[in-house]
SESE-640793 format. One record per residue (C-alpha): residue number from 1; x, y, z; residue in one letter. Coordinates in pm, whole numbers, plus 50000, padded with zeros to 5 digits. Example, Ala and Ser with C-alpha at 12.3 -4.5 7.8 and 13.67 -1.06 7.14 Angstrom:
2
[atom 1 [51230 49550 50780] "a"];
[atom 2 [51367 49894 50714] "s"];
// end
This chain:
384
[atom 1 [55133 67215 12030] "x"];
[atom 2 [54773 67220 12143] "x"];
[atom 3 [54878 67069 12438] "x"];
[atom 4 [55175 67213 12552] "x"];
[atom 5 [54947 67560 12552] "x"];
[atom 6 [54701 67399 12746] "x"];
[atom 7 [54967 67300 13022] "x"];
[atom 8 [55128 67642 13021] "x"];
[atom 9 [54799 67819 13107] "x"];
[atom 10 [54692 67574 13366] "x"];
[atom 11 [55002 67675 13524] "x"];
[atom 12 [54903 68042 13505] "x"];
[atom 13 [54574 67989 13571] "x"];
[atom 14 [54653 67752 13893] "x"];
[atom 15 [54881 68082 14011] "x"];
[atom 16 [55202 68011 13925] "x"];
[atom 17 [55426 68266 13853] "x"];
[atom 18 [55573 68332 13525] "x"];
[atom 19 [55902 68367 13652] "x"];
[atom 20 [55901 68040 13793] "x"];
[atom 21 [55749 67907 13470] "x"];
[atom 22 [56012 68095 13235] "x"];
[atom 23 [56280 67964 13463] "x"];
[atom 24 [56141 67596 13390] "x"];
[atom 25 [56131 67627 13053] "x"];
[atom 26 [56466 67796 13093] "x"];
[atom 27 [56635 67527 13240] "x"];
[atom 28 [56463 67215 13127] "x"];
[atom 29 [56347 67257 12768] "x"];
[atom 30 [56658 67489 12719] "x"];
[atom 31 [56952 67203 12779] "x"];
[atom 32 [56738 66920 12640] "x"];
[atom 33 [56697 67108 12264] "x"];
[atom 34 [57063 67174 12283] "x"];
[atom 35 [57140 66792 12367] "x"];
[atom 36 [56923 66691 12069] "x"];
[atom 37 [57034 66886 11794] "x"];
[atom 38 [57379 66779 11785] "x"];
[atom 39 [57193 66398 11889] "x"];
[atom 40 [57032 66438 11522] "x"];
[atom 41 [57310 66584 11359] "x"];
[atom 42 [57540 66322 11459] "x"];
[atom 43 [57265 66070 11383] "x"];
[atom 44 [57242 66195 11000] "x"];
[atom 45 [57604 66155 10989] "x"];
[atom 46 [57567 65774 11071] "x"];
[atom 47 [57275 65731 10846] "x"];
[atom 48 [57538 65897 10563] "x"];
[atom 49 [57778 65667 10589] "x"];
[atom 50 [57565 65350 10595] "x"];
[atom 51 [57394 65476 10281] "x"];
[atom 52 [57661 65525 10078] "x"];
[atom 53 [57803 65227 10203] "x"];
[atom 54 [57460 65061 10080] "x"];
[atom 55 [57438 65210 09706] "x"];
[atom 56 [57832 65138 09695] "x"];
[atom 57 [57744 64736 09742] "x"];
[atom 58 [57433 64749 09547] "x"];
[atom 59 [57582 64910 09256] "x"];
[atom 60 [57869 64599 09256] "x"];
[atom 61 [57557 64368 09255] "x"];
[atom 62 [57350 64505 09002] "x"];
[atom 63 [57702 64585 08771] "x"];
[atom 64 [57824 64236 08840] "x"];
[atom 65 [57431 64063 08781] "x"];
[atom 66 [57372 64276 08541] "x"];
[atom 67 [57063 64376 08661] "x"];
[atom 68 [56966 64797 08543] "x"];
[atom 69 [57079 65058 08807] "x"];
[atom 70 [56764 65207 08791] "x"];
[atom 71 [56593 64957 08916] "x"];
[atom 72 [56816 64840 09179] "x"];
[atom 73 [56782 65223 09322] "x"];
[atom 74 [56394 65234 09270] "x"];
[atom 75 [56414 64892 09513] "x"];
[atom 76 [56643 65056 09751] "x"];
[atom 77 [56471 65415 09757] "x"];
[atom 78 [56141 65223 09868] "x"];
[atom 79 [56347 65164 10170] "x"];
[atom 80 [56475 65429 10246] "x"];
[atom 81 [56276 65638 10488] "x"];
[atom 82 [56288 66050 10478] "x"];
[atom 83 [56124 66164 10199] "x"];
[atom 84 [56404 66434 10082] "x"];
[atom 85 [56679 66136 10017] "x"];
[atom 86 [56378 65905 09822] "x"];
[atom 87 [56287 66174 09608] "x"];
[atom 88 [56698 66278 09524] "x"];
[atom 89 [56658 65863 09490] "x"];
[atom 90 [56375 65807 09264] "x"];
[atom 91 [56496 66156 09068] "x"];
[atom 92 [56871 65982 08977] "x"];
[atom 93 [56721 65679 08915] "x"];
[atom 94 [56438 65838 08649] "x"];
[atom 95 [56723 66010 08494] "x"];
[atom 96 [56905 65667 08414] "x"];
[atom 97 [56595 65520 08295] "x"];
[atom 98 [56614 65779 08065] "x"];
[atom 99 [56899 65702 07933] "x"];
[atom 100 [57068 65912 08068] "x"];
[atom 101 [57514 65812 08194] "x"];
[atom 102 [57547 65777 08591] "x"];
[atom 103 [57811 66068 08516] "x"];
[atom 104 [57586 66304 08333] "x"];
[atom 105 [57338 66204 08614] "x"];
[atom 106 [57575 66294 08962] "x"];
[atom 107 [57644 66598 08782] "x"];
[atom 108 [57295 66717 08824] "x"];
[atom 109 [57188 66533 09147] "x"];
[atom 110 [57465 66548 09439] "x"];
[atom 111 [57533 66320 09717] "x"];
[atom 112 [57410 65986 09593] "x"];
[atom 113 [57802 65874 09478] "x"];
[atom 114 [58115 66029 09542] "x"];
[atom 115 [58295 66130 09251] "x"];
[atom 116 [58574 65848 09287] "x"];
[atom 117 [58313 65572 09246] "x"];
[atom 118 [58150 65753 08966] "x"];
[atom 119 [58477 65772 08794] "x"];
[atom 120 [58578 65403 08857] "x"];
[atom 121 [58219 65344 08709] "x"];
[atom 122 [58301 65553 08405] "x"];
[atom 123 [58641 65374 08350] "x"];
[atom 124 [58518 65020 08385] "x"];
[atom 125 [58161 65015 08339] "x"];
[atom 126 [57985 64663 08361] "x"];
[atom 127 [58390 64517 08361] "x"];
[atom 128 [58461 64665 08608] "x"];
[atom 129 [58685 64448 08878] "x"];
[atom 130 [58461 64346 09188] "x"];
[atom 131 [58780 64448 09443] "x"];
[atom 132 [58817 64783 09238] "x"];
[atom 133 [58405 64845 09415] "x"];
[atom 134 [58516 64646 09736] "x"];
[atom 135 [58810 64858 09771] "x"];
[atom 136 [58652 65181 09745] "x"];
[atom 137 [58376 65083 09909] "x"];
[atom 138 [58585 64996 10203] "x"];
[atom 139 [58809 65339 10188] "x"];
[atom 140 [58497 65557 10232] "x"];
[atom 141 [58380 65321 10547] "x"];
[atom 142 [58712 65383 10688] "x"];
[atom 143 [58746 65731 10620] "x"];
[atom 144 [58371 65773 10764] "x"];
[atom 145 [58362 65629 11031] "x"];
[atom 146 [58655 65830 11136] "x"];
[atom 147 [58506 66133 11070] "x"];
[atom 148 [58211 65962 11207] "x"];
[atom 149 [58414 65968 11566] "x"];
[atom 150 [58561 66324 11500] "x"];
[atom 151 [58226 66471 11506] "x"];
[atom 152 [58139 66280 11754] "x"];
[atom 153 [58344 66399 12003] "x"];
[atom 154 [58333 66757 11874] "x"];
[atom 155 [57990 66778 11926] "x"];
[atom 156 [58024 66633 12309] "x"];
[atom 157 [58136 66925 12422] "x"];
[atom 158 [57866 67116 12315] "x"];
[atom 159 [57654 66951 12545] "x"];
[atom 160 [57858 67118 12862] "x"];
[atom 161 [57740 67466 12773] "x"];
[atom 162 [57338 67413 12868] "x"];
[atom 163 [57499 67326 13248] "x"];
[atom 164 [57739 67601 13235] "x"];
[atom 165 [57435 67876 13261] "x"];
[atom 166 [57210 67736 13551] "x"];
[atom 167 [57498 67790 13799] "x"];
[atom 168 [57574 68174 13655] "x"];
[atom 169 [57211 68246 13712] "x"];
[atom 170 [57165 68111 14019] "x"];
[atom 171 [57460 68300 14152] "x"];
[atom 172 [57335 68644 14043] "x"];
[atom 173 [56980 68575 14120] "x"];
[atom 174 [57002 68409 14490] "x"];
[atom 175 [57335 68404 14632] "x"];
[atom 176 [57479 68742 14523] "x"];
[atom 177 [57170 68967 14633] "x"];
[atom 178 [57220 68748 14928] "x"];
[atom 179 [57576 68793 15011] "x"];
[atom 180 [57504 69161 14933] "x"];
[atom 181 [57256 69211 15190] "x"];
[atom 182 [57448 69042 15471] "x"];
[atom 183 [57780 69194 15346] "x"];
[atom 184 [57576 69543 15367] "x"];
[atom 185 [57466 69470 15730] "x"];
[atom 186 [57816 69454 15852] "x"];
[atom 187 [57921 69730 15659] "x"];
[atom 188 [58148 69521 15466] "x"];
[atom 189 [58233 69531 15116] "x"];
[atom 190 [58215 69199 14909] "x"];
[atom 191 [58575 69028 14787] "x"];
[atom 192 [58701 69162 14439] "x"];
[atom 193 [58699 68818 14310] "x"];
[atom 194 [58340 68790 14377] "x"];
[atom 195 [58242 69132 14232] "x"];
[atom 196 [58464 69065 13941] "x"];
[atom 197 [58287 68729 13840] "x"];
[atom 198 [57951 68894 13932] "x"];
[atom 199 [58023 69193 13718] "x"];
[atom 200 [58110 68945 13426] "x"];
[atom 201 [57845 68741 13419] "x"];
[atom 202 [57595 69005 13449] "x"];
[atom 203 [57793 69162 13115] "x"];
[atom 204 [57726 68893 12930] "x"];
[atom 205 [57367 68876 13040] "x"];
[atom 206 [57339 69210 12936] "x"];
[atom 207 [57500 69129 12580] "x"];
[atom 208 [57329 68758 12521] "x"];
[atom 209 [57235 68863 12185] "x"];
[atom 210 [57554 68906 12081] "x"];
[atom 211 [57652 68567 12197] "x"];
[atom 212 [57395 68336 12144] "x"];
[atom 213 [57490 68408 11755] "x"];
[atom 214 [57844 68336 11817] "x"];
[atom 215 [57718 68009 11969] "x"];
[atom 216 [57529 67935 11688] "x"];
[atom 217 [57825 67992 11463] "x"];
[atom 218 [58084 67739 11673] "x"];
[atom 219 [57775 67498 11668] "x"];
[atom 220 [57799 67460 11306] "x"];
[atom 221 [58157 67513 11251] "x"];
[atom 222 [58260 67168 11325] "x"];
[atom 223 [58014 67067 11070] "x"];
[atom 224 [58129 67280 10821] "x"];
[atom 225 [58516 67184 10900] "x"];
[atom 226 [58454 66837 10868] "x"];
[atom 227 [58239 66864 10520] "x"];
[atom 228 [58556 67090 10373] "x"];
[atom 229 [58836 66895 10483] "x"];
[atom 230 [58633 66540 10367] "x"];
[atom 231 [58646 66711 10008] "x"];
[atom 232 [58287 66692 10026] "x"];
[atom 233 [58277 67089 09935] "x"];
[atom 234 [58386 67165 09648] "x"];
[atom 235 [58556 67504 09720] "x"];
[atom 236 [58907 67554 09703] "x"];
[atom 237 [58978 67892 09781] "x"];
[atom 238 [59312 68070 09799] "x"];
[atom 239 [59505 68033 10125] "x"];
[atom 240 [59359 67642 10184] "x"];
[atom 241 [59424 67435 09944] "x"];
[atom 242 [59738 67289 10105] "x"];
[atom 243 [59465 67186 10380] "x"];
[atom 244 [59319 66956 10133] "x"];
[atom 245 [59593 66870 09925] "x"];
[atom 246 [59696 66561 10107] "x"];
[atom 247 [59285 66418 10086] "x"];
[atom 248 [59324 66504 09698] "x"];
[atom 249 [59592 66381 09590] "x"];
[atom 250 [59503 66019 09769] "x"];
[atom 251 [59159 66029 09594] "x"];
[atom 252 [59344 66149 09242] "x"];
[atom 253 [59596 65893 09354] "x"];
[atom 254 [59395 65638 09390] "x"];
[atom 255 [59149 65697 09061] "x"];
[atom 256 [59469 65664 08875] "x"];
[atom 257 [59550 65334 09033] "x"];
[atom 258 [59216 65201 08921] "x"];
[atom 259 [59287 65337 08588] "x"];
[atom 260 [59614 65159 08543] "x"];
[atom 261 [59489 64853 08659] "x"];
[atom 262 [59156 64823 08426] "x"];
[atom 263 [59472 64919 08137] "x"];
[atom 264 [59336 65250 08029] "x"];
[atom 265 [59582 65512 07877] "x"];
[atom 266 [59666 65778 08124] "x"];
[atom 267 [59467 66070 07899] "x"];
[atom 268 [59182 65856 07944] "x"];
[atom 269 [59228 65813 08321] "x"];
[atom 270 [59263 66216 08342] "x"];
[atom 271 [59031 66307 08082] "x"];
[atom 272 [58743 66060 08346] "x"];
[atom 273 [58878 66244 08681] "x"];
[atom 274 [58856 66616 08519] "x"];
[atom 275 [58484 66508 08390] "x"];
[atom 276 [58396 66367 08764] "x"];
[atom 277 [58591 66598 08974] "x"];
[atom 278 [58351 66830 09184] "x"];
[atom 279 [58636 67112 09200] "x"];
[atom 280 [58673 67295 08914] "x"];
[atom 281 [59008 67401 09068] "x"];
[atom 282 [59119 67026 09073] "x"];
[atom 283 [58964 66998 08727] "x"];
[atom 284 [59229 67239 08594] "x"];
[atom 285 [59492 67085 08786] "x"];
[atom 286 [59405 66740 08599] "x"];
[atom 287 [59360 66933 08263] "x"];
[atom 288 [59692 67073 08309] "x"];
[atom 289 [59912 66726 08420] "x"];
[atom 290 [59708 66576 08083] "x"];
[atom 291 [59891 66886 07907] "x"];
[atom 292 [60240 66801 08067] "x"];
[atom 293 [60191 66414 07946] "x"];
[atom 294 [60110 66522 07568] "x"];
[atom 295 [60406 66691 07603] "x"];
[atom 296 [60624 66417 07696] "x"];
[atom 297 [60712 66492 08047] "x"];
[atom 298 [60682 66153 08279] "x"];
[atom 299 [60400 66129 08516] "x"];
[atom 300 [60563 66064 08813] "x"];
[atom 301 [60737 66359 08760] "x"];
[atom 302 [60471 66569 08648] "x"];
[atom 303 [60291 66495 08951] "x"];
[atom 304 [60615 66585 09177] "x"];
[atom 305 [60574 66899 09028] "x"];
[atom 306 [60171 66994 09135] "x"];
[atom 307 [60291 66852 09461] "x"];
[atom 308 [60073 66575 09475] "x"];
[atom 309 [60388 66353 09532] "x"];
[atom 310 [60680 66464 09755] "x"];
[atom 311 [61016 66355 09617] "x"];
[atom 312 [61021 66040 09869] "x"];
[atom 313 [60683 65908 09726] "x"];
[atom 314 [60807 65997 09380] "x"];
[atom 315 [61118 65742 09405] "x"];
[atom 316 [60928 65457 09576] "x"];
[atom 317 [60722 65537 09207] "x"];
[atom 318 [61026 65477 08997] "x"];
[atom 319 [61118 65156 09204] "x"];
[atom 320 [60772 65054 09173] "x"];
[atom 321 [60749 65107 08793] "x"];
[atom 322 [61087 64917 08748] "x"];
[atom 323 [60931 64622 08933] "x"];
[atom 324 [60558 64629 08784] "x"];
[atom 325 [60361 64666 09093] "x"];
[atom 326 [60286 65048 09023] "x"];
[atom 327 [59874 65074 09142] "x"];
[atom 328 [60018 64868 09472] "x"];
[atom 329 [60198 65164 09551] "x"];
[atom 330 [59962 65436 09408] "x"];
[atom 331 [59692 65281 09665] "x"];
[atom 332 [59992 65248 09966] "x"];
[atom 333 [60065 65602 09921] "x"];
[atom 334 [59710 65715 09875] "x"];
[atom 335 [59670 65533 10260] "x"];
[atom 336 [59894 65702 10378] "x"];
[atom 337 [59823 66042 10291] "x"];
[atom 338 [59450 65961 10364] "x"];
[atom 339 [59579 65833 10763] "x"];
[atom 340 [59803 66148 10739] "x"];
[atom 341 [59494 66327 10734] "x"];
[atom 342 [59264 66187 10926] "x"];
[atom 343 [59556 66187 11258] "x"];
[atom 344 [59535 66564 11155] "x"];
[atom 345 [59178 66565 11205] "x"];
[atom 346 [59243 66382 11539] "x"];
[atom 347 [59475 66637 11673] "x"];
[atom 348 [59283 66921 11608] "x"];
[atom 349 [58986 66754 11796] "x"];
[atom 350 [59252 66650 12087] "x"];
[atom 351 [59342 67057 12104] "x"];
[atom 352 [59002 67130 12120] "x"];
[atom 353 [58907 66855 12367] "x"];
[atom 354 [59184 66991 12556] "x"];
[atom 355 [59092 67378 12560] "x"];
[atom 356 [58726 67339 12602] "x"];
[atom 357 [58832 67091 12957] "x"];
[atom 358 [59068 67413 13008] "x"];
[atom 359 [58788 67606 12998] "x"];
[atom 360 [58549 67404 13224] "x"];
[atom 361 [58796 67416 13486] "x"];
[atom 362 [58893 67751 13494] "x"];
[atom 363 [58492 67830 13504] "x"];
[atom 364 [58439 67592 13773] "x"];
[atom 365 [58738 67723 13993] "x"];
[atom 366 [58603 68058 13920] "x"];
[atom 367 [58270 68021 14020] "x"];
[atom 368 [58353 67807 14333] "x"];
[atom 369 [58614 68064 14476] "x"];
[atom 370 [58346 68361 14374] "x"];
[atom 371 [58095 68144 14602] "x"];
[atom 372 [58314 68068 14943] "x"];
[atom 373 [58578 68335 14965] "x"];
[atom 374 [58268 68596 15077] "x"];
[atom 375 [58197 68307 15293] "x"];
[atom 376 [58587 68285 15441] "x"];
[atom 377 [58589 68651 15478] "x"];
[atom 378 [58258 68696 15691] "x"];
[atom 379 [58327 68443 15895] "x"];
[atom 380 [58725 68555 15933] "x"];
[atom 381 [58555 68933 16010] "x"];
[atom 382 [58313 68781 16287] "x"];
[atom 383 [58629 68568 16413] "x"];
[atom 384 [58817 68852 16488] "x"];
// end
């Protein structure tokens, strides 16, 4: 810091103007913050992914050694570098030592282990199948990386906007005072197409800090979208569940499959999700299909009904149940509602990709017609 004062006033001192030095700062240090914040955003989604990819596998070792948890995470959070995620580290792994459950644990200290493993922990415990682990573990790679990529190519655009700016200054502060003062000396009026984008741009000058919130907001909207629709967020408000539903019914789905396999009774399986769940709106929904089995009514069914199975999936069920290769299915249709989500995702970023290119282009034709047509029409006046 002590430095970068020094530089600024040897500038001033050596006479440089401050214009010329705000305009530097302007557009240099301007585009280059704006180019690394989404650089270390997207970077701390990587880093996510890889760790939970990393307890995931370490928690199959140490559950299939039988080696304590705690200690395994005390090795791993030694590490780890950035002190917020060793502390959340050493903190879950004190807890255990304790005595305390890995359930009770997550429930107090988020984002060290989805609720899905912590559930197929809970149901199998030091039994627990190694492909039950290596099948999760390779569902939330999957589903990562490709929200990884999402991101990734949301945020791209964001790094157009710091070169969209330069060119709207440097057409109000050189060439349009420019073009004004020639346009005056032949006692011509400037084209409308020129005024009009000069009379813009100079609005939105005049009203920056209104939108340099609103770019603010769309800069963490993407992150926010891709959190909630990843069932990371717990919140399922009115009006967007159906968003979601798809995402939680293949992680319900899928839970359940584990369940059956490891030959747990179905309350058991429910009674594990409901604990684990984040939601407490998917919590009641569990609570309530546990109420529908104590009542007799058949599962498939049951979950027909909360429309966590559409009637097609619900027969391949039945088939499946006739022919004893139920969790195959329960994971095949969990797949495929997880892929139907994620070419959701996709589409959504396509539409974006394709507006914000939209909106490049119709800037750029803008600006360039704005720039030659007074050109065209000066030298078309002096022609004739």
């Amino acid at each position: 810091m002590f430095s970068i004062l020094r530089f600024i006033i040897g500038f001033i001192l050596l006479g440089i103007p401050l214009f010329l030095l705000g305009c530097l700062l302007f557009f240099f240090f301007w585009p280059f913050l704006w180019i690394l914040i989404p650089l270390i955003i997207m970077f701390s989604f990587a880093i996510k992914i890889r760790r939970q990819r990393m307890i995931l596998a370490l928690v199959q070792n140490a559950l299939v050694t039988e080696t304590p948890i705690h200690e395994v995470l005390y090795a791993y959070a030694n590490t780890c570098w950035g002190l917020w995620y060793r502390a959340k580290l050493i903190r879950f792994a004190d807890k255990i030592q304790r005595g305390c459950s890995i359930v009770e644990t997550a429930a107090s200290i988020k984002g060290i282990f989805r609720y899905e493993t912590i559930g197929l922990i809970k149901l199998g415990g030091t039994k627990l199948p190694d492909q039950l682990l290596a099948q999760t573990t390779g569902e939330i790679e999957q589903n990562g990386m490709a929200q990884e990529q999402a991101v990734f190519q949301f945020f791209w655009y964001y790094v157009y906007f710091p070169f969209l700016i330069p060119p709207v200054f440097l057409q109000l502060i050189v060439n349009v005072p420019q073009m004004q003062a020639i346009f005056n000396d032949f006692g011509m009026e400037l084209p409308f197409i020129t005024t009009f984008v000069t009379n813009v741009s100079q609005t939105i000058g005049e009203y920056s800090y209104i939108f340099l919130p609103l770019f603010v907001i769309l800069f963490f909207v993407p992150i926010f979208y891709f959190n909630f629709r990843s069932g990371i967020l717990p919140w399922r408000p009115l009006g967007v569940r159906r968003m979601l539903r798809q995402r939680d019914s293949a992680q319900f789905l899928r839970l359940f499959a584990a369940g059956l396999e490891l030959k747990k009774p179905i309350e058991e399986i429910i009674a594990v999700y409901a604990q684990v769940v984040p939601s407490h709106y998917l919590c009641r929904l569990g609570k309530r299909f546990n109420e529908q089995i104590a009542k007799g009514a058949s599962w498939i069914e049951s979950l027909r009904k909360m429309r966590w199975l559409s009637s097609g999936e619900a027969a391949l069920l039945e088939s499946a149940v006739r022919t004893d290769c139920v969790e195959a299915m329960l994971r095949e249709i969990a797949g495929g509602k997880e892929q139907s989500q994620r070419t959701a995702d996709n589409t959504i970023v396509q539409i974006f990709s394709v507006l914000c290119l939209t909106m490049f282009g119709i800037f750029a034709a803008l600006f360039a017609i704005a720039s030659f047509t007074p050109l065209i029409s000066l030298i078309t006046a002096l022609t004739n």
